[in-house]
C-alpha positions as CSV (number, residue, x, y, z in Angstrom):
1,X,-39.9,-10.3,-11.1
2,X,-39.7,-8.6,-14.0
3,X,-37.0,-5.5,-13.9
4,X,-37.7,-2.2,-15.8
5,X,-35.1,0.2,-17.6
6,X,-35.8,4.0,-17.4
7,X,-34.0,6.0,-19.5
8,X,-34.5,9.9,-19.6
9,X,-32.9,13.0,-21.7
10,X,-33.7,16.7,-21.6
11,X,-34.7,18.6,-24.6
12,X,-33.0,22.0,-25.1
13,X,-34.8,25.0,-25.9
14,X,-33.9,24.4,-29.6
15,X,-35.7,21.0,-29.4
16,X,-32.7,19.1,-29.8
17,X,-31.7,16.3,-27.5
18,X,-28.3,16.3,-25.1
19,X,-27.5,14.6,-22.0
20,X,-27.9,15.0,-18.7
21,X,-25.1,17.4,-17.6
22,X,-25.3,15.9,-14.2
23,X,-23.6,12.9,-15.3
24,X,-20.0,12.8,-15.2
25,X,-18.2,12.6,-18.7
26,X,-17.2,8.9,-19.4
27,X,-13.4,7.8,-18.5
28,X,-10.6,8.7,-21.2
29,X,-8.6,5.3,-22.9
30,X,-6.1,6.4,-21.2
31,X,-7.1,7.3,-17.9
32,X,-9.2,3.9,-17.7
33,X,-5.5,2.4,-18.6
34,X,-3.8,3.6,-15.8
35,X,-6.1,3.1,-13.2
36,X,-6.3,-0.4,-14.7
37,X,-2.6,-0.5,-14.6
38,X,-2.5,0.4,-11.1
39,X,-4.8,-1.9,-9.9
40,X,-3.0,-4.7,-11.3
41,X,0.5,-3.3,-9.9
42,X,-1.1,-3.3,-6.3
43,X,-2.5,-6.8,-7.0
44,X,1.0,-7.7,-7.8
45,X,2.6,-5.9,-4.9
46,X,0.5,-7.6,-2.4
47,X,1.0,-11.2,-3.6
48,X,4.6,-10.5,-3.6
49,X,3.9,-9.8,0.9
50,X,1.5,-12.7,1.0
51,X,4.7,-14.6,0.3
52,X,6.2,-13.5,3.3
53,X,3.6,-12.1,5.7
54,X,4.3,-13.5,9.4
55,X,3.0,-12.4,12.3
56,X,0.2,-10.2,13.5
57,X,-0.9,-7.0,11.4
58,X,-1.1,-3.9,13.0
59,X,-1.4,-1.4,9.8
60,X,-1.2,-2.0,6.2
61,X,-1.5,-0.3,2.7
62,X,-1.0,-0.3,-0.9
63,X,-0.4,3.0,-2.2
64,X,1.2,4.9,-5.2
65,X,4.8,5.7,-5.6
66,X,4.3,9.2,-6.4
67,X,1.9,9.7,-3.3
68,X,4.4,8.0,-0.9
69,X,3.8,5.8,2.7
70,X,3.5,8.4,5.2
71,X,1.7,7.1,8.6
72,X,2.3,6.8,12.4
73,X,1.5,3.4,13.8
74,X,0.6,3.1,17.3
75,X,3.0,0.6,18.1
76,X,3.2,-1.2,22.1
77,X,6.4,-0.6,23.9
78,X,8.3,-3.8,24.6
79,X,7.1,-5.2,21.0
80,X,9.0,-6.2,18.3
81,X,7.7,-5.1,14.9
82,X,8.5,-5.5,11.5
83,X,7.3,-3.5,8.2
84,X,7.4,-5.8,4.9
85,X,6.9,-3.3,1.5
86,X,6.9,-4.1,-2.1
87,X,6.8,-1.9,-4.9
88,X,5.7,-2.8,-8.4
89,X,6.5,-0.6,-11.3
90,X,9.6,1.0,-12.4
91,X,12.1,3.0,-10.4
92,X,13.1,3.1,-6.6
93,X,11.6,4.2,-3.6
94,X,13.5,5.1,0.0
95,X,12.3,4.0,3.5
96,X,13.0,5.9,6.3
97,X,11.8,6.6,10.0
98,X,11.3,9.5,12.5
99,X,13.2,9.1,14.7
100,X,16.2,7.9,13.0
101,X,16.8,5.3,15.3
102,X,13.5,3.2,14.9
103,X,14.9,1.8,11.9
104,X,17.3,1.8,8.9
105,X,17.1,3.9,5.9
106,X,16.6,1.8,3.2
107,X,15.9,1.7,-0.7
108,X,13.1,0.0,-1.7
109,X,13.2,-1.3,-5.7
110,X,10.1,-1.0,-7.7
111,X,10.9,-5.1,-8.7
112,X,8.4,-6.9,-6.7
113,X,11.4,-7.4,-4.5
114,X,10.3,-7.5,-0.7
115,X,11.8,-5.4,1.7
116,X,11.4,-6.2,5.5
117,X,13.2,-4.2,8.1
118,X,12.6,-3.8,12.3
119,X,11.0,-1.4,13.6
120,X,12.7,-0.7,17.2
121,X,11.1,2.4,19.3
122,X,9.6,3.2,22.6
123,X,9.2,6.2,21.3
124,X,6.2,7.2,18.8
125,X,7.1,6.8,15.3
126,X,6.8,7.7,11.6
127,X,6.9,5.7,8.7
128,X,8.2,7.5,5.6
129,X,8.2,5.9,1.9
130,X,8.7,8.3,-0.9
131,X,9.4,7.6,-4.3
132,X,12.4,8.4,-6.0
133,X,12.1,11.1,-9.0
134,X,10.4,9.3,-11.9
135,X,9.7,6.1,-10.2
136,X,6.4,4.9,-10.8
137,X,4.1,2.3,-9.5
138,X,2.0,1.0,-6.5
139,X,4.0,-0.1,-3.0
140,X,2.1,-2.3,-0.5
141,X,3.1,-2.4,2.8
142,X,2.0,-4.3,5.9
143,X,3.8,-3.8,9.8
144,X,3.4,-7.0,12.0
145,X,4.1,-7.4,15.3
146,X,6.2,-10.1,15.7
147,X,7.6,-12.5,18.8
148,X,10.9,-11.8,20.0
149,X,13.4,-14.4,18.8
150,X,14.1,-15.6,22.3
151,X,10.4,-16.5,22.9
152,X,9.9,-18.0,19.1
153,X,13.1,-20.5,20.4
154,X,11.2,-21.1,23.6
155,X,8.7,-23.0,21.9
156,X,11.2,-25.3,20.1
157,X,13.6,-26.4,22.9
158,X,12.3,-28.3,26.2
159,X,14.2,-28.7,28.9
160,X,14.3,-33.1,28.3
């Protein structure tokens, strides 16, 4: 099958050709830089949580630094979860949870370092990761629910 190119230009009323002002202007250097940048920060961040990712995913993300984490799982009561984030780029990030209780406020370092904390509510909850000022980067972030330890040991140990 033999495939056909069609190219088309307007002529102005001076008789001079320009493009198609419908078309959007192509991407800066620099703008096709970043976005190339953060595409291979998030690729980054999200092998660093393959490494660790256990198990069953409820939610999960990558996102920029300077746009933050901000969502509201539904999460089961009597589950255990955990959220796993990793940040690649430069600077810090801080975790923290509505209500206070559902978790720990912690810092979150733009390293590749993973982060994993629990996330214990019966309560609906909100998920909060904001970059710290000048921080910079992509965060991926993934919340599993996981089997209590006392079940998880259950498995292993029989009454013989």
């Amino acid at each position: 099958m033999s495939a056909f190119l069609l190219t088309s230009c307007t002529v102005s009323a001076g008789g001079g050709d320009r493009a198609d002002s419908s078309q959007s202007p192509a991407p800066s250097p620099a703008r096709t830089t970043t976005e190339q940048s953060e595409k291979d920060l998030g690729e980054q961040a999200r092998a660093a949580l393959a490494a660790v990712r256990s198990g069953t995913p409820v939610e999960a993300g990558a996102e920029r630094v300077t746009d933050g984490i901000h969502t509201e799982p539904t999460l089961s009561k009597g589950k255990t979860y955990r959220i796993s984030l990793a940040c690649a780029g430069n600077g810090n990030a801080q975790l923290t949870f509505v209500p206070a209780n559902a978790g720990r406020k912690t810092a979150v370092p733009c390293d590749l370092s993973v982060v994993q904390q629990r996330i214990t509510t019966a309560k609906p909850v909100r998920v909060d990761v904001d970059g710290t000022r000048g921080s910079t980067g992509v965060i991926a972030w993934q919340i599993n629910a996981v089997q209590s330890i006392a079940r998880s040991q259950a498995v292993f140990f029989s009454p013989n």
